[in-house]
N, C-alpha and C positions, 0 to 999 in steps of 0.2 A: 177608799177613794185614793186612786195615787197622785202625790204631791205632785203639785207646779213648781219649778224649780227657776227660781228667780234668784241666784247667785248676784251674776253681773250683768246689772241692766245696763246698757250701752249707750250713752247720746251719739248723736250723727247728728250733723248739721242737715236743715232741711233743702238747705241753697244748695248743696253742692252735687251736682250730678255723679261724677263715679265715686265717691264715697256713699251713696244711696245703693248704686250699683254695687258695690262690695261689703256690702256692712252685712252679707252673712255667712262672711266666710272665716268672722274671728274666732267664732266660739260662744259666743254668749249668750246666755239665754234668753236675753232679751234685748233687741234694739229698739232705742225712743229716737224716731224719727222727732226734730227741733223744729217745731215752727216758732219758738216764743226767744229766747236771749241770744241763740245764736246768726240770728238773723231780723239784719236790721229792715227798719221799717218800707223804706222803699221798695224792697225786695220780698218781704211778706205773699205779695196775688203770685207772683214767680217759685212761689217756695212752695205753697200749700198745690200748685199743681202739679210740681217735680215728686212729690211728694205721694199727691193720686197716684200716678202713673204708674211709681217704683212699684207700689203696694199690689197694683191692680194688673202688671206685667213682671213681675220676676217672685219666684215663689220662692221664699227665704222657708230658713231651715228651723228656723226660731220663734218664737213670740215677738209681736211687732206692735209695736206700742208707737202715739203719737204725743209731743207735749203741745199742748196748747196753748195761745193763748187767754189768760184770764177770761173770762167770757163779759164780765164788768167795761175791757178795755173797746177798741173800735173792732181789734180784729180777730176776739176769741169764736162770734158766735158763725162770721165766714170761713174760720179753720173748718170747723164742724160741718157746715155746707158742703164744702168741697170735699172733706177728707173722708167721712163717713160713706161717701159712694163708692169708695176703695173697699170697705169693711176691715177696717184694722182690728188687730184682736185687742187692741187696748190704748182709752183715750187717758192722758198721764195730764190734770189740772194743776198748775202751779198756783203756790199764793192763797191755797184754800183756807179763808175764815169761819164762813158759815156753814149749816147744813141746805141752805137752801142752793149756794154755786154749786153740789151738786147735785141736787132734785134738780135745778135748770137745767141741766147738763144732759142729766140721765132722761128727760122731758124731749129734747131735742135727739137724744139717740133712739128712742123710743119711735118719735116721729118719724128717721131714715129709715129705722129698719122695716118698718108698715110700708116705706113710698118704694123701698128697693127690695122687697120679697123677702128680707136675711130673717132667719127666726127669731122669734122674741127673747134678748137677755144676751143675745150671743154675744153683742161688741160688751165689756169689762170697762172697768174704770178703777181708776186710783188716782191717791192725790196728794199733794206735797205742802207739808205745813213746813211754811217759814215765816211768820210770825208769832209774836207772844198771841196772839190776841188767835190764831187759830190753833195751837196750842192748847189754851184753855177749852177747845171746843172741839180737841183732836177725836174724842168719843164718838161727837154726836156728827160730827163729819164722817167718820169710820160706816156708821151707820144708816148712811140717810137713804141709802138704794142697795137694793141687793147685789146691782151691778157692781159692787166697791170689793177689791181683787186685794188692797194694799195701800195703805200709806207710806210715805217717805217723807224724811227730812232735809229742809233744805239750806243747809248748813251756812254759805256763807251772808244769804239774808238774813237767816234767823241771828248770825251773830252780831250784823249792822245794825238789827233791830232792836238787842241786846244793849248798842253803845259800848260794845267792845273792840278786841280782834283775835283773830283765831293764833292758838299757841300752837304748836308743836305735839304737847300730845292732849288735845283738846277738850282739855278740863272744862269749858265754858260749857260746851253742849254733853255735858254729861245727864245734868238733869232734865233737858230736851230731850237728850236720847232714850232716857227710860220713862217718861212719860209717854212718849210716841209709842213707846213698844207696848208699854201697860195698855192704853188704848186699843192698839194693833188690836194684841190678845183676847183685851176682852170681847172686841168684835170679831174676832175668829178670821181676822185677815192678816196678810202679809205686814211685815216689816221692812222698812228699807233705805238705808241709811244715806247719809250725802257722799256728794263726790270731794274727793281728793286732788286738786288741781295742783298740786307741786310734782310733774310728770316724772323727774329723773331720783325724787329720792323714796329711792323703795325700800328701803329701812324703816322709815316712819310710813310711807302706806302699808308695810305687812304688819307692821304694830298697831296700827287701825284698826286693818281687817280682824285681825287677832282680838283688839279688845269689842270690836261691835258683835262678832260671832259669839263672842262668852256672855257679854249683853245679852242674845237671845235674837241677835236680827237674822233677819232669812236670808240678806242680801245687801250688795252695795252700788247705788249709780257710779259709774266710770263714764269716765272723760277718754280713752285712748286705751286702743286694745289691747297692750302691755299689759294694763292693768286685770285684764281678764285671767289672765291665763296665773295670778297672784290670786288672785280671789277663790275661784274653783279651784286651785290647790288649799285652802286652809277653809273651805266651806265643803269641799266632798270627804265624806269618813273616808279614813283609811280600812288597809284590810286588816289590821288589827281591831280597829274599834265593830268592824263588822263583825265578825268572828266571833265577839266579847257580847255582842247584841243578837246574834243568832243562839248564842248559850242560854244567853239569860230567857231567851223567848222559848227556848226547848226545855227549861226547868218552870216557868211558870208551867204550859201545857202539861208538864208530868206531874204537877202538882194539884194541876186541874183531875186530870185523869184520877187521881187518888185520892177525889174529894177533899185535897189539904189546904189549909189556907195557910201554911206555911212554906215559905220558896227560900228555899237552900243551896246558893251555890258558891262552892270554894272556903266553906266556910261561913259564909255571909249573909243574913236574911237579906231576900231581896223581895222590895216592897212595890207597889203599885207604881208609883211616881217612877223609878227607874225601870220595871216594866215600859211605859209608857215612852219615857226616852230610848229605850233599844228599838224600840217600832217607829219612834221618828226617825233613829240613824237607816234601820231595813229599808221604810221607805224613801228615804231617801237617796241610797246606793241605786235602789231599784229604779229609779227618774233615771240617775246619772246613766245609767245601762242602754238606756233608752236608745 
């Protein structure tokens, strides 16, 4: 099955007309149209329809994801009304604690897709833990609908929530970070780290990106297309590391072919577990190709 390639998800504000209109021309694999922080409340019924319209008249080049909001608040479960007759390929829940915000979720995308003909499972879902308290429940959220694409972190709540503040090279959410991902993995979905909202120093966001990548994340939300074009540089293999993954996959096969359970290259047993890492970098080149 070849990978979905969620590098850099993209906010865009929901309010704003030609940034709707051009948000697919940065690069990124994925844009989250903002219904929920980047637009304030009076403007909410004016957002979620600029919002239809974009989805439902300009065909982007990318995965098109929506954030919502909360469904708990007044206005997450009229996002949904409105936006789900667009058919986005991905509704993106903030604030997730329980497994049940998204059973409701998935309950109500369920019901669009029966009232608007779309197949059953097609619209996706993921969710952003930024509490302690969905944290401890980041598993059973992972899991609650088959719709569930990916979890993300939501960095600068989780750190209020914390009773901190974010450092520099952001020791606090380290063990957020790898519980989310352990989660991820064990649910067999995406990882997907917070955004970085200090836009001009890319020093510390490419040391981010670097340390969330060796972390084991699939991807990072961005704030500003800059940041795209940093990300899918230090998240697509090189063609060295392709080359090094296409060997390694030509020596298990010839060891296959010779009945051996031993794989030798360069000197080196090479075992299962790195087997399996060259087939994620393959697969992975092969998305980017796309």
């Amino acid at each position: 099955m070849e990978k979905k390639l969620r590098r850099a998800m993209m906010f865009m504000p929901g309010n704003n007309p030609a940034m709707l209109q051009n948000a697919g021309i940065y690069g990124a694999d994925t844009v989250i149209f903002d219904l929920e922080d980047a637009v304030a409340i009076s403007e909410k019924d004016a957002a979620r329809q600029l919002v239809h319209n974009a989805i439902k008249y300009i065909k982007y080049p990318c995965e098109v994801a929506i954030r919502i909001n909360h469904i708990q608040t007044p206005y997450g479960i009229d996002d949904l009304k409105v936006v789900l007759a667009a058919k986005p390929d991905l509704i993106r829940l903030p604030k997730a604690e329980f497994p049940r915000d998204i059973e409701e979720v998935d309950a109500i995308i369920s019901e669009a897709e029966t009232l608007h003909g779309f197949e059953a499972g097609s619209i996706k879902m993921m969710a952003a833990v930024e509490t302690a308290k969905g944290l401890r429940n980041a598993y059973e959220i992972a899991t609650a609908s088959p719709r569930m694409q990916a979890l993300a972190i939501g960095g600068e709540d989780f750190i209020a929530d914390l009773k901190t503040k974010r450092s520099k090279d952001g020791k606090e959410l380290f063990v957020a970070r790898s519980q989310l991902l352990l989660a991820a993995r064990a649910a067999g979905i995406d990882a997907i780290d917070t955004v970085f909202s200090v836009i001009d120093d890319e020093e510390t966001f490419r040391a981010e990106v670097n340390l969330i990548k060796q972390l084991g994340f699939d991807g990072k939300s961005v704030i500003n297309p800059r940041q795209v074009r940093i990300v899918h540089q230090i998240f697509t293999p090189t063609e060295q590391e392709v080359a090094q993954a296409e060997r390694i996959i030509a020596a298990y096969h010839a060891a296959l072919e010779r009945n051996s359970g031993v794989i030798n290259l360069d000197g080196k047993m090479i075992d299962t577990p790195v087997v399996v890492r060259a087939e994620c970098v393959l697969a992975c080149a092969k998305s980017v190709k796309k």
